[in-house]
CHARMM-style PDB file with segment names, atoms N, HN, CA, C and O in Angstrom:
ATOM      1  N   UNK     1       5.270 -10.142  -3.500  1.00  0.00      PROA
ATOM      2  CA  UNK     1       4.431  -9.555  -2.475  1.00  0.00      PROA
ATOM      3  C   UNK     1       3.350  -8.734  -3.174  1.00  0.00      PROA
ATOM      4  O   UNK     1       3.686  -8.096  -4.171  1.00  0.00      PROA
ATOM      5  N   UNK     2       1.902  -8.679  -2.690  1.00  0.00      PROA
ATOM      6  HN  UNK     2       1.629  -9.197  -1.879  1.00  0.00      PROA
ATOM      7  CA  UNK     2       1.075  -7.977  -3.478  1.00  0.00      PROA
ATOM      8  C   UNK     2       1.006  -6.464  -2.751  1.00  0.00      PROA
ATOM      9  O   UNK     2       1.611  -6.003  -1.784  1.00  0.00      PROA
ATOM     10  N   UNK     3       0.276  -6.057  -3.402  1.00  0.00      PROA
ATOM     11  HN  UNK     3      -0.216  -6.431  -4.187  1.00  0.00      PROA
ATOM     12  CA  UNK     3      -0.093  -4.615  -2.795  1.00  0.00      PROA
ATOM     13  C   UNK     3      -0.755  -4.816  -1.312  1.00  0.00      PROA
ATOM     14  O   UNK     3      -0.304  -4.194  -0.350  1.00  0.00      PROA
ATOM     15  N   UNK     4      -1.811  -5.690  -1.192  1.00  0.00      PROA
ATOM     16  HN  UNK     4      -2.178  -6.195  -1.974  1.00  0.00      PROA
ATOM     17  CA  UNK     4      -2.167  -5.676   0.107  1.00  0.00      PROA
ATOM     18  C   UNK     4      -1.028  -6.303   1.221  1.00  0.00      PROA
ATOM     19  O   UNK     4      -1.312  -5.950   2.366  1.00  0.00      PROA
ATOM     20  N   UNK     5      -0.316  -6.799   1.172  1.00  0.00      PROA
ATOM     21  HN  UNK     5      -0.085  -7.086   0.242  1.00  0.00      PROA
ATOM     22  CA  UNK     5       0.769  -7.407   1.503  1.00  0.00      PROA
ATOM     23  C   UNK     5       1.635  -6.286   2.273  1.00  0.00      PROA
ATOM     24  O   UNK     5       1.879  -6.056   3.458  1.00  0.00      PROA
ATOM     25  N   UNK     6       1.996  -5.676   1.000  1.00  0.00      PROA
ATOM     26  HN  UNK     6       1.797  -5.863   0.037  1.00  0.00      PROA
ATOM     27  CA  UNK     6       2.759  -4.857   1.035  1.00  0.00      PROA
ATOM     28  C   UNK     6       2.709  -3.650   1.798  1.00  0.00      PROA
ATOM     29  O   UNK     6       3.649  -3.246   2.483  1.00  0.00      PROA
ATOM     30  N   UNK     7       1.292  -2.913   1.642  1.00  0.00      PROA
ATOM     31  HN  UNK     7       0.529  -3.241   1.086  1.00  0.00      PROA
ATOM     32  CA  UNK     7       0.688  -1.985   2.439  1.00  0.00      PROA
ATOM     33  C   UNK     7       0.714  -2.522   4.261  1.00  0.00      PROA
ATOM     34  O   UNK     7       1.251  -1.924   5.194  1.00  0.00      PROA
ATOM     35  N   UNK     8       0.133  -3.499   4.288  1.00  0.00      PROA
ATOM     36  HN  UNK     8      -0.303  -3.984   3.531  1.00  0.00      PROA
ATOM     37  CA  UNK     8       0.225  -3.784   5.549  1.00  0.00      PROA
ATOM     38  C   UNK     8       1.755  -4.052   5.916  1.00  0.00      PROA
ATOM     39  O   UNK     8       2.348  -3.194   6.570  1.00  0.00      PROA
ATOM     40  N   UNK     9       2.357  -5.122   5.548  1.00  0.00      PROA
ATOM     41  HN  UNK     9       1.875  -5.819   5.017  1.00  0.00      PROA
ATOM     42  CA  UNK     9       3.891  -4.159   6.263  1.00  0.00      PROA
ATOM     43  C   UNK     9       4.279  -3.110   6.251  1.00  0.00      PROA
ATOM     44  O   UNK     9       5.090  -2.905   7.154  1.00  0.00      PROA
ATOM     45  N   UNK    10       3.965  -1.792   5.246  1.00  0.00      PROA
ATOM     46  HN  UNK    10       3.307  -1.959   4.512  1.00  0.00      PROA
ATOM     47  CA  UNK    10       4.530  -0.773   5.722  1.00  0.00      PROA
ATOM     48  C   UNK    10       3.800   0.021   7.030  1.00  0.00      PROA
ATOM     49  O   UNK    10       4.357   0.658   7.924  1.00  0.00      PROA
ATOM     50  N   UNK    11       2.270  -0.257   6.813  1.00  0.00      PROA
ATOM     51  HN  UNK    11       1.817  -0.774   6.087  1.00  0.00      PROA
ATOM     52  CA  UNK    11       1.835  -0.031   8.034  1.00  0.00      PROA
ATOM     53  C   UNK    11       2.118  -0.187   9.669  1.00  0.00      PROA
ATOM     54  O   UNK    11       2.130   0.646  10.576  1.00  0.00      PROA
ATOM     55  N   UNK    12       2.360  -1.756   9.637  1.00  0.00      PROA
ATOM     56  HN  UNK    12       2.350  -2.433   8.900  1.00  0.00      PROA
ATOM     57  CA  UNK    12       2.713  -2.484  10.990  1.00  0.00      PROA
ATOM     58  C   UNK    12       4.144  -1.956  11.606  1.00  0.00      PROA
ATOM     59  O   UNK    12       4.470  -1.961  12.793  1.00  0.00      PROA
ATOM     60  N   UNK    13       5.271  -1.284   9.950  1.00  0.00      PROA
ATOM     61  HN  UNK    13       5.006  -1.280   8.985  1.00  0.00      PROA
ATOM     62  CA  UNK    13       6.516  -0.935  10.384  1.00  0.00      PROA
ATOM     63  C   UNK    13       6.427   0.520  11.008  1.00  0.00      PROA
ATOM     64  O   UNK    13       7.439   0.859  11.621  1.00  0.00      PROA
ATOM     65  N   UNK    14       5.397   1.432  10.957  1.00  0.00      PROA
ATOM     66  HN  UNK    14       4.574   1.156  10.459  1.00  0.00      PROA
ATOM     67  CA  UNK    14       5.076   2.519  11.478  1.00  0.00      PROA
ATOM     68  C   UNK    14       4.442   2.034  12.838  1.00  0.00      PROA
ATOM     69  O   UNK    14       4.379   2.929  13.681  1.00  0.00      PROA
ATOM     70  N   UNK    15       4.030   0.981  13.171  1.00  0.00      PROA
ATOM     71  HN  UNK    15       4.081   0.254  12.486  1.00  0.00      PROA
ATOM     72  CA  UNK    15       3.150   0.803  14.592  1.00  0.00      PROA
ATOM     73  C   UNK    15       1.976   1.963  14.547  1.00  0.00      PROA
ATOM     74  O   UNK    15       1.850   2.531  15.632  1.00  0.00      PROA
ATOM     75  N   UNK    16       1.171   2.385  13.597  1.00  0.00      PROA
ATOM     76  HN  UNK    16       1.274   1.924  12.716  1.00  0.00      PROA
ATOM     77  CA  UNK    16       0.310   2.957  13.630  1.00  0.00      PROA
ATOM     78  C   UNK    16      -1.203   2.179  13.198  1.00  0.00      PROA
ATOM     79  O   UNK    16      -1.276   1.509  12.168  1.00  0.00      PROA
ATOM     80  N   UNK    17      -1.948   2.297  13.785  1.00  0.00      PROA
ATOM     81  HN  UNK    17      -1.888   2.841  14.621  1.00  0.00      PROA
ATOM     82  CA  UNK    17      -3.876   1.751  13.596  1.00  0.00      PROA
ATOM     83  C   UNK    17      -3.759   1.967  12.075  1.00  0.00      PROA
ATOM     84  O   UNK    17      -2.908   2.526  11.384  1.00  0.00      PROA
ATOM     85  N   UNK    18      -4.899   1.337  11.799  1.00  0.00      PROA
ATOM     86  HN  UNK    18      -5.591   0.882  12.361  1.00  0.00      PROA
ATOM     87  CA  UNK    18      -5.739   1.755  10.275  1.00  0.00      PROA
ATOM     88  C   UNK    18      -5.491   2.985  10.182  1.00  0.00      PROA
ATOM     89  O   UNK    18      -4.660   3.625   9.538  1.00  0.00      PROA
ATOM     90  N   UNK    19      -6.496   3.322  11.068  1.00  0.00      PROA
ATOM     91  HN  UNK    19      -7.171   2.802  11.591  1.00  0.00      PROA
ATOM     92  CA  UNK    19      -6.903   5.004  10.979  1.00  0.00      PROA
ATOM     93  C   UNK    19      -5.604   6.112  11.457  1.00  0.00      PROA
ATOM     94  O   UNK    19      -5.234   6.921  10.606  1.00  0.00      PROA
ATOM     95  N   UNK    20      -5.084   6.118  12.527  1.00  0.00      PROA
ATOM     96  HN  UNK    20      -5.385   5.462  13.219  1.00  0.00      PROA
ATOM     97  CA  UNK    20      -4.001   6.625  12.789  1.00  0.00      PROA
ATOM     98  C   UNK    20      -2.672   7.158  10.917  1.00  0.00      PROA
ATOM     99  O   UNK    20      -2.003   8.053  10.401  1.00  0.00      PROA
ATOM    100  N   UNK    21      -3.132   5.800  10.765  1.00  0.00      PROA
ATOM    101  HN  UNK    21      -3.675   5.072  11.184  1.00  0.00      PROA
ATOM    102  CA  UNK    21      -1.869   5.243   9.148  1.00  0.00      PROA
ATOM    103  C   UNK    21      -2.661   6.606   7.950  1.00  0.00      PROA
ATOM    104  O   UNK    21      -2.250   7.358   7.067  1.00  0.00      PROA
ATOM    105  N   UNK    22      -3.868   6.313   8.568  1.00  0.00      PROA
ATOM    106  HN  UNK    22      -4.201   5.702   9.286  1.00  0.00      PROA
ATOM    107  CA  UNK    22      -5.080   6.989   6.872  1.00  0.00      PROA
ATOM    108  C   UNK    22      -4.445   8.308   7.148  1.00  0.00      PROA
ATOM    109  O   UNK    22      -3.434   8.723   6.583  1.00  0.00      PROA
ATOM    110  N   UNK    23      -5.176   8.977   8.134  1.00  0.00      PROA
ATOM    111  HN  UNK    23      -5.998   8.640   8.594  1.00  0.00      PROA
ATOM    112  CA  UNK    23      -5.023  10.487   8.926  1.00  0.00      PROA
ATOM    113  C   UNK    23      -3.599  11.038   8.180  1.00  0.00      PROA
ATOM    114  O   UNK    23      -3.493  11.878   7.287  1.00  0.00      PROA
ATOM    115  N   UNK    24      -2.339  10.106   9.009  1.00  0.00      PROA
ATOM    116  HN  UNK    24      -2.425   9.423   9.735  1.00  0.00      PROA
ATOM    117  CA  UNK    24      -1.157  10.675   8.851  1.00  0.00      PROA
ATOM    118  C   UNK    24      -0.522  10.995   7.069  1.00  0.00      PROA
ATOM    119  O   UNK    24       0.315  11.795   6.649  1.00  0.00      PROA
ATOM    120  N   UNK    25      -1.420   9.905   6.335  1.00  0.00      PROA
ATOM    121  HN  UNK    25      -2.100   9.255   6.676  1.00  0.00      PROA
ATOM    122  CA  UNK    25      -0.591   9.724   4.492  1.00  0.00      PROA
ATOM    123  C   UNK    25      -2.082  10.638   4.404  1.00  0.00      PROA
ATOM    124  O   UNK    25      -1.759  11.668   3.812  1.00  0.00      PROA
ATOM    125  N   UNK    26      -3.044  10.684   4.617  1.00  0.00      PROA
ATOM    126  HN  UNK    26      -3.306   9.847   5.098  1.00  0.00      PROA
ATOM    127  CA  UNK    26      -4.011  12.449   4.096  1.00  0.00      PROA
ATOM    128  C   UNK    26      -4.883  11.544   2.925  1.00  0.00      PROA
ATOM    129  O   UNK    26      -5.146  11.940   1.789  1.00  0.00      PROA
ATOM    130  N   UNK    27      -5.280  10.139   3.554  1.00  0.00      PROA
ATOM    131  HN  UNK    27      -5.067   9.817   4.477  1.00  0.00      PROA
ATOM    132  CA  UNK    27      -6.553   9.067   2.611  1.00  0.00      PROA
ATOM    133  C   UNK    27      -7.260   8.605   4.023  1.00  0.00      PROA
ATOM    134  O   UNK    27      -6.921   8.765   5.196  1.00  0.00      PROA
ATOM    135  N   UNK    28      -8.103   8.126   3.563  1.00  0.00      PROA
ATOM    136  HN  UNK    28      -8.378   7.996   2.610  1.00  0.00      PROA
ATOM    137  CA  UNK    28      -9.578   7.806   4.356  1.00  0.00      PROA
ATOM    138  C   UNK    28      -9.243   6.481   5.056  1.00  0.00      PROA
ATOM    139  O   UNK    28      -8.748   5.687   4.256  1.00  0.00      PROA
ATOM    140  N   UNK    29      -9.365   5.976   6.352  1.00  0.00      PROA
ATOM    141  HN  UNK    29      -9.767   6.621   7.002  1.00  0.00      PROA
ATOM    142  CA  UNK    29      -9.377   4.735   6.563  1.00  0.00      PROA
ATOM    143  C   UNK    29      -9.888   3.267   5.693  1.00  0.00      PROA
ATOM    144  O   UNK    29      -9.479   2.128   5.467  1.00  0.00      PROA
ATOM    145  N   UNK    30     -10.772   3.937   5.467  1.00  0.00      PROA
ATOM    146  HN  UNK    30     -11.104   4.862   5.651  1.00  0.00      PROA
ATOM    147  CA  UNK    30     -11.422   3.189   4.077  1.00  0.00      PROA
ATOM    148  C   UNK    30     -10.760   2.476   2.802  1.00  0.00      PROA
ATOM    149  O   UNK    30     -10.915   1.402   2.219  1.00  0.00      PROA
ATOM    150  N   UNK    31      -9.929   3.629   2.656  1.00  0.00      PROA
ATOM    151  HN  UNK    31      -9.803   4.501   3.129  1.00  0.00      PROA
ATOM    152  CA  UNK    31      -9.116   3.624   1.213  1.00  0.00      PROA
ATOM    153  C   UNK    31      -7.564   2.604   1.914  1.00  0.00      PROA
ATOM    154  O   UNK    31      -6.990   1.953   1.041  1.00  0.00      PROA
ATOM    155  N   UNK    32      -7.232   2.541   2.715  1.00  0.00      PROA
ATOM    156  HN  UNK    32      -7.698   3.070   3.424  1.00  0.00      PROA
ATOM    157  CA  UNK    32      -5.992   1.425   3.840  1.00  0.00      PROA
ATOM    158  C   UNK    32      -6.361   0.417   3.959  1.00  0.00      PROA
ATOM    159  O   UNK    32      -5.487  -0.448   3.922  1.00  0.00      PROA
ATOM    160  N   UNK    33      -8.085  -0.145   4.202  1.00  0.00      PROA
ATOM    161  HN  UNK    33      -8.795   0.558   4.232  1.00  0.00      PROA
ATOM    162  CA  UNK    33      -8.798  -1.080   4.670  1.00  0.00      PROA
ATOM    163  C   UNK    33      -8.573  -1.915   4.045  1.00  0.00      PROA
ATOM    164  O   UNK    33      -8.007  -2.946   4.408  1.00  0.00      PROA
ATOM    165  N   UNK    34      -9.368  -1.394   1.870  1.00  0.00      PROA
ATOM    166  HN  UNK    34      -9.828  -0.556   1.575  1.00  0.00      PROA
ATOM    167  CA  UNK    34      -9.321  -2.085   1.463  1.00  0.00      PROA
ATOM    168  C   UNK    34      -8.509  -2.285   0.794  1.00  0.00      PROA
ATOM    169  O   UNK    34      -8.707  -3.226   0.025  1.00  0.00      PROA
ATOM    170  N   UNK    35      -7.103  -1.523   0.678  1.00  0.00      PROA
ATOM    171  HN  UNK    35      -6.942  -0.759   1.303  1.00  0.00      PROA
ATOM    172  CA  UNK    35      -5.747  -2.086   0.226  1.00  0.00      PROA
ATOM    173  C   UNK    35      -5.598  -3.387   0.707  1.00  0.00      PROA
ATOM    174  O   UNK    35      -5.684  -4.384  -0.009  1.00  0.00      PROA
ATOM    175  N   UNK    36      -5.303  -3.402   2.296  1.00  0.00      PROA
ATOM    176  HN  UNK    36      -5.232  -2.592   2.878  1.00  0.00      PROA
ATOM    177  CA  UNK    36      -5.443  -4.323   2.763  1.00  0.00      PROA
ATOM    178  C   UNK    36      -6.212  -5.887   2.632  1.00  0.00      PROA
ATOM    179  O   UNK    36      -5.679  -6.970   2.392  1.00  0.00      PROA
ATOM    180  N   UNK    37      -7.400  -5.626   2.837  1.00  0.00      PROA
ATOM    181  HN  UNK    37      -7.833  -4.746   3.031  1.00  0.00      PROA
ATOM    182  CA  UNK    37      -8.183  -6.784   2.781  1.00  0.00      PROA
ATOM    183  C   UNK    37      -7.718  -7.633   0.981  1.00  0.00      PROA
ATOM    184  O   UNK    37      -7.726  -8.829   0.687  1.00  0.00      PROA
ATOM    185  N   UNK    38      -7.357  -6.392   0.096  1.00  0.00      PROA
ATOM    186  HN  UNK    38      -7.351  -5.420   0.334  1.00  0.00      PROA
ATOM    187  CA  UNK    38      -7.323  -6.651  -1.202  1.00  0.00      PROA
ATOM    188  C   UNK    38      -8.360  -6.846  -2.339  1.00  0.00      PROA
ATOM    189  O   UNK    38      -8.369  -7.418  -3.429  1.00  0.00      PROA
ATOM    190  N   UNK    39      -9.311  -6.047  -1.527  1.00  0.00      PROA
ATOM    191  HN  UNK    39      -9.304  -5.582  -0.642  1.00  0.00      PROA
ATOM    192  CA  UNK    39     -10.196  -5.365  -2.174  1.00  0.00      PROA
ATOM    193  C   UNK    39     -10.877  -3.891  -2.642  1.00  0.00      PROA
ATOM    194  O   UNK    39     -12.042  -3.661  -2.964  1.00  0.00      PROA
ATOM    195  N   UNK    40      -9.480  -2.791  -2.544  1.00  0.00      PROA
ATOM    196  HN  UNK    40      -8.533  -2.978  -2.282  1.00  0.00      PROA
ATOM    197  CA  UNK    40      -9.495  -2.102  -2.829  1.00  0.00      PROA
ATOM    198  C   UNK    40      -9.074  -1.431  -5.010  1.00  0.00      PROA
ATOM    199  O   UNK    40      -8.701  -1.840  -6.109  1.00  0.00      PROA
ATOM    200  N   UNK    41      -9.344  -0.708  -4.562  1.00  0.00      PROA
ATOM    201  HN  UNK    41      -9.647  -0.375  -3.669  1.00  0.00      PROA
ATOM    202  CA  UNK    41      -9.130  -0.302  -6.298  1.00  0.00      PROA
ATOM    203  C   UNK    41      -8.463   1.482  -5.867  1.00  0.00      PROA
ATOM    204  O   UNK    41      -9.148   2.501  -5.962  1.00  0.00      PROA
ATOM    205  N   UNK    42      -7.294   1.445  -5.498  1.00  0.00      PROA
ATOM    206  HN  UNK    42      -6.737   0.617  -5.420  1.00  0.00      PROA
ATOM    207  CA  UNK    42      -6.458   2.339  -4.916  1.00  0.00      PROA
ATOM    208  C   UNK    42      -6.482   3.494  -6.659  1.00  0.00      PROA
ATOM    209  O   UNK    42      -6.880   3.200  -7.786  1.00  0.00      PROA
ATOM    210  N   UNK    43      -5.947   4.617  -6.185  1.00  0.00      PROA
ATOM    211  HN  UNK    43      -5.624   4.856  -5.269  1.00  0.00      PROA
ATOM    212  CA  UNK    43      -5.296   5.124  -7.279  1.00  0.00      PROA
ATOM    213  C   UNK    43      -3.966   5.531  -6.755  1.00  0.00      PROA
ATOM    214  O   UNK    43      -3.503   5.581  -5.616  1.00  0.00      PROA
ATOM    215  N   UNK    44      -3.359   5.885  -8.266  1.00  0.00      PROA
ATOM    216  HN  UNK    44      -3.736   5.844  -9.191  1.00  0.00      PROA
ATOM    217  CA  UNK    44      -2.403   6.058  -7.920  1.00  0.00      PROA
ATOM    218  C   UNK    44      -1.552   7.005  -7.260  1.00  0.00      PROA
ATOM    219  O   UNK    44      -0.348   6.805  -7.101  1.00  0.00      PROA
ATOM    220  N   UNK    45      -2.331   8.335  -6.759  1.00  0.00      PROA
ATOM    221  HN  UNK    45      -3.309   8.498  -6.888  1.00  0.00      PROA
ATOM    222  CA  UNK    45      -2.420   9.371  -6.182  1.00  0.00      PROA
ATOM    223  C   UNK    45      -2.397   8.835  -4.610  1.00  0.00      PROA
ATOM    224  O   UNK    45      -1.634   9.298  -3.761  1.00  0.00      PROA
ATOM    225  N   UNK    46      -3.276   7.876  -4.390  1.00  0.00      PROA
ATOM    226  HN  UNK    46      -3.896   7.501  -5.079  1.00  0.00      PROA
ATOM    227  CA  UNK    46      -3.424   7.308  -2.764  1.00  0.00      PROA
ATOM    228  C   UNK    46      -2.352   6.436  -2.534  1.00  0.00      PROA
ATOM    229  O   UNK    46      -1.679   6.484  -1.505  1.00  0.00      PROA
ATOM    230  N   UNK    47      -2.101   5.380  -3.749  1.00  0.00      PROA
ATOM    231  HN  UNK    47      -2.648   5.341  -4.585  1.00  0.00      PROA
ATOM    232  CA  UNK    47      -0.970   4.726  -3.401  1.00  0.00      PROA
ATOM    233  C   UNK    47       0.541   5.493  -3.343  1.00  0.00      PROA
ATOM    234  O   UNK    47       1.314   5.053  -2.492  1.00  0.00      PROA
ATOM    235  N   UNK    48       0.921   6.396  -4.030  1.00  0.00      PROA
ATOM    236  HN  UNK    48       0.293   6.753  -4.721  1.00  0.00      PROA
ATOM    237  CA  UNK    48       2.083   7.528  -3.746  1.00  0.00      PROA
ATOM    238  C   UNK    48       2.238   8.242  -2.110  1.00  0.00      PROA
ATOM    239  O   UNK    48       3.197   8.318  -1.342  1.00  0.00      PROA
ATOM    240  N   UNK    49       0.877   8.682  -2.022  1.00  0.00      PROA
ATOM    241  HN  UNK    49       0.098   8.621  -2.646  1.00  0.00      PROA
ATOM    242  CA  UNK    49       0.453   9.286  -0.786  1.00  0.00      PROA
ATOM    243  C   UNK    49       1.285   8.353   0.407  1.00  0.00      PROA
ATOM    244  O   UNK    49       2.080   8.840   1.211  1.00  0.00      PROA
ATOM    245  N   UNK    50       0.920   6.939   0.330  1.00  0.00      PROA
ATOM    246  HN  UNK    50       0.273   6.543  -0.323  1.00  0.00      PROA
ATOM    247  CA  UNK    50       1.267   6.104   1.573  1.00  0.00      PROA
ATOM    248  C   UNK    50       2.720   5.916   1.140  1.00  0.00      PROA
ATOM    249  O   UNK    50       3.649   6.128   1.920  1.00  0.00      PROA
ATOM    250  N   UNK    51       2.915   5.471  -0.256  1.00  0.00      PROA
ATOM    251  HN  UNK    51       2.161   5.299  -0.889  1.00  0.00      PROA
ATOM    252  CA  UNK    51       4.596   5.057  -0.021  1.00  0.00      PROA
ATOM    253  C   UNK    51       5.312   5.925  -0.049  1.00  0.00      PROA
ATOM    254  O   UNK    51       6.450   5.472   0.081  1.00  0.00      PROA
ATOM    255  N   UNK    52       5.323   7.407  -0.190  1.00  0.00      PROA
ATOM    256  HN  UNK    52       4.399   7.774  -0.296  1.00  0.00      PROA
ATOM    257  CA  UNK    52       6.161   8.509   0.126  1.00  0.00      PROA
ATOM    258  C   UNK    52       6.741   8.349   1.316  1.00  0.00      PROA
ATOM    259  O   UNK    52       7.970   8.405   1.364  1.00  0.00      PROA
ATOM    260  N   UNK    53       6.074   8.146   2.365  1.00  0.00      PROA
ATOM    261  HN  UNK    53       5.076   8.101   2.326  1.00  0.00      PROA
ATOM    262  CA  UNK    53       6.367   7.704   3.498  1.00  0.00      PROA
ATOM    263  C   UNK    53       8.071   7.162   3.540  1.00  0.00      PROA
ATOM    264  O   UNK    53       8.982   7.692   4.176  1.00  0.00      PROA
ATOM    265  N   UNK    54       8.142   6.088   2.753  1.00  0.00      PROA
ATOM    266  HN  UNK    54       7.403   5.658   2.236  1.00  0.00      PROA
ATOM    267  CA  UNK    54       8.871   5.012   2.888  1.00  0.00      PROA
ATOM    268  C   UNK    54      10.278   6.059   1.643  1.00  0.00      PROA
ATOM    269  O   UNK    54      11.402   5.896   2.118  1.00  0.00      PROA
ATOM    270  N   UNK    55      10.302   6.690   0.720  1.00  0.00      PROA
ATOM    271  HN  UNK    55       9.389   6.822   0.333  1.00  0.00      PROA
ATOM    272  CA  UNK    55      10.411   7.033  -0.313  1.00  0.00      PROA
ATOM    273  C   UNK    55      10.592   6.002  -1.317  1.00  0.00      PROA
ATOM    274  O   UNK    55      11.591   5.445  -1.774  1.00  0.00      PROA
ATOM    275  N   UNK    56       9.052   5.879  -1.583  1.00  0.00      PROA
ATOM    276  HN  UNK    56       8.241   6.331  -1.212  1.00  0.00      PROA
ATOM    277  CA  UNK    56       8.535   5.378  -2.603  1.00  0.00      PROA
ATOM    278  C   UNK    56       8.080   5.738  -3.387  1.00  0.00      PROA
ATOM    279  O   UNK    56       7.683   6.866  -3.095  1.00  0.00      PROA
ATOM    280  N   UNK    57       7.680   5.342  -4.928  1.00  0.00      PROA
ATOM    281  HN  UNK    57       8.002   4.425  -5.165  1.00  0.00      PROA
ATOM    282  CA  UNK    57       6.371   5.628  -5.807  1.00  0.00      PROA
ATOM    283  C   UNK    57       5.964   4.690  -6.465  1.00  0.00      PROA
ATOM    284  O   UNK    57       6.620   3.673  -6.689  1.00  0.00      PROA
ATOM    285  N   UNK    58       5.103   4.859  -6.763  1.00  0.00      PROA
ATOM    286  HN  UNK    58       4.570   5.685  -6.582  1.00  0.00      PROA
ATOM    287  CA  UNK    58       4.630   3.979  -7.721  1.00  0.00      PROA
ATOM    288  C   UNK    58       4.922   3.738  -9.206  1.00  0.00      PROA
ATOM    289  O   UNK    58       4.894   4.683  -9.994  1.00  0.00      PROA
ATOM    290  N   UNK    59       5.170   2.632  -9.556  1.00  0.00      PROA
ATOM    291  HN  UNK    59       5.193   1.864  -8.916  1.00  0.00      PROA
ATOM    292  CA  UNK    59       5.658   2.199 -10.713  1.00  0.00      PROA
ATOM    293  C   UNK    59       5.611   0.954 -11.546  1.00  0.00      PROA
ATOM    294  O   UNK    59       4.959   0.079 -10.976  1.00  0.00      PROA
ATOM    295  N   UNK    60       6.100   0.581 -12.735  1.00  0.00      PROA
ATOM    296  HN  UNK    60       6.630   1.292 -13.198  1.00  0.00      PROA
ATOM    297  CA  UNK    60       6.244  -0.836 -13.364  1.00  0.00      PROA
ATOM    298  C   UNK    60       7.455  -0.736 -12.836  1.00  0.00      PROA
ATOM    299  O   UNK    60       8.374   0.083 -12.828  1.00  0.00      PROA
ATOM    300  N   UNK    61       7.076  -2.427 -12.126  1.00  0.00      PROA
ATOM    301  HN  UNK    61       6.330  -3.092 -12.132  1.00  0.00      PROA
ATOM    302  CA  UNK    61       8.633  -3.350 -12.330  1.00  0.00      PROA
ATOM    303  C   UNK    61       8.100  -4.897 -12.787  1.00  0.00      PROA
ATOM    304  O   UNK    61       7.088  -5.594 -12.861  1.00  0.00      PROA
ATOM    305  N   UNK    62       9.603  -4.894 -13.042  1.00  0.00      PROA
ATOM    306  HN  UNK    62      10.425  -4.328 -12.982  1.00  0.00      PROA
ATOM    307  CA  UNK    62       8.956  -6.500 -13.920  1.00  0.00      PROA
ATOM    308  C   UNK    62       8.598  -8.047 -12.642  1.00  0.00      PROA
ATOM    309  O   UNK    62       9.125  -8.274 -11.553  1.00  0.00      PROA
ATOM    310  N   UNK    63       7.925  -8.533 -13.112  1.00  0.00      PROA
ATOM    311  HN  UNK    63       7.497  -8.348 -13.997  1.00  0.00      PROA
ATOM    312  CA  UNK    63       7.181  -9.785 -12.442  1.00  0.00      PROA
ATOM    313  C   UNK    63       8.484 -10.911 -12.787  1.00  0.00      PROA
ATOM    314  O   UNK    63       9.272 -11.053 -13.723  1.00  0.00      PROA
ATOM    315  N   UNK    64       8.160 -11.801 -11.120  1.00  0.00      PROA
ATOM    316  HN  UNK    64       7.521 -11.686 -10.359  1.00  0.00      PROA
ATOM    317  CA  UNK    64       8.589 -12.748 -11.551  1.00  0.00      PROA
ATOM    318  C   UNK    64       8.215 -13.792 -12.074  1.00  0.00      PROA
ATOM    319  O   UNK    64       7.268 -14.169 -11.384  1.00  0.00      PROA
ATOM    320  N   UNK    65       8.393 -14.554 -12.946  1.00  0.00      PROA
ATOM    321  HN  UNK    65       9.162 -14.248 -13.507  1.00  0.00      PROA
ATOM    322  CA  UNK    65       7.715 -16.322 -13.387  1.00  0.00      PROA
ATOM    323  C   UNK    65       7.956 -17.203 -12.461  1.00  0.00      PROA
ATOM    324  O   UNK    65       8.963 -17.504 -11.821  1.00  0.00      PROA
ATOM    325  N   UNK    66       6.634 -17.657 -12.492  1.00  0.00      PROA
ATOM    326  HN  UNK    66       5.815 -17.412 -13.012  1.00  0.00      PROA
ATOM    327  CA  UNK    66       7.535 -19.129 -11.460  1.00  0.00      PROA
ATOM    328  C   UNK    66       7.636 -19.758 -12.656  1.00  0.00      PROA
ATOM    329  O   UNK    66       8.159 -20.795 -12.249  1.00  0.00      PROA
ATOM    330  N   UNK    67       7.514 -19.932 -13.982  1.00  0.00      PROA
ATOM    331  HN  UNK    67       7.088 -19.089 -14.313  1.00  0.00      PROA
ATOM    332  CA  UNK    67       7.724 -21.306 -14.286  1.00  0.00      PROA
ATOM    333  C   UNK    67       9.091 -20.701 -15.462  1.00  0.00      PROA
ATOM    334  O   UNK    67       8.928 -19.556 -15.883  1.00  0.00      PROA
ATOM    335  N   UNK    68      10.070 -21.293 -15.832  1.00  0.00      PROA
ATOM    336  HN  UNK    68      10.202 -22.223 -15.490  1.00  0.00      PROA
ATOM    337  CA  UNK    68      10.988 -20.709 -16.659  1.00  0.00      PROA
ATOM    338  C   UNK    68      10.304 -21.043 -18.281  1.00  0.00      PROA
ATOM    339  O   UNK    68       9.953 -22.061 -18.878  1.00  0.00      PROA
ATOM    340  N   UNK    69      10.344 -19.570 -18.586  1.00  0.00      PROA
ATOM    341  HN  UNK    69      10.629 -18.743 -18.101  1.00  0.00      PROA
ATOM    342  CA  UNK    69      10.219 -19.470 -19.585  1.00  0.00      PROA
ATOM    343  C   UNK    69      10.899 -19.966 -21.232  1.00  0.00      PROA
ATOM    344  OT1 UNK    69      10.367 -19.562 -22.266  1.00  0.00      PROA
TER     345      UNK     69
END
């Protein structure tokens, strides 16, 4: 799942708007938009901000391969 992916389900699981979502995690509608669309360039301060929510943070985890290595 990517980040924009991802953001928007946690969004949709709150039933809150764009903006409603921005307001409540204390980032700009703007900065949700383009998580979303997947054209944002988040930091990691904004991305903490929203997944606290969830108790989340941000971090490395490892990727999967599709092809076996």
């Amino acid at each position: 799942m990517s980040i924009a992916e991802a953001m928007k389900a946690m969004r949709k699981m709150t039933g809150l708007t764009q903006q409603e979502f921005a307001t409540h995690r204390g980032v700009s509608r703007r900065v949700i938009q383009d998580i979303e669309r997947g054209t944002g360039n988040p930091t990691v301060e904004s991305l903490n901000n929203v997944a606290k929510l969830f108790g989340l943070q941000v971090g490395f985890v490892p990727m999967r391969r599709k092809d076996p290595v």
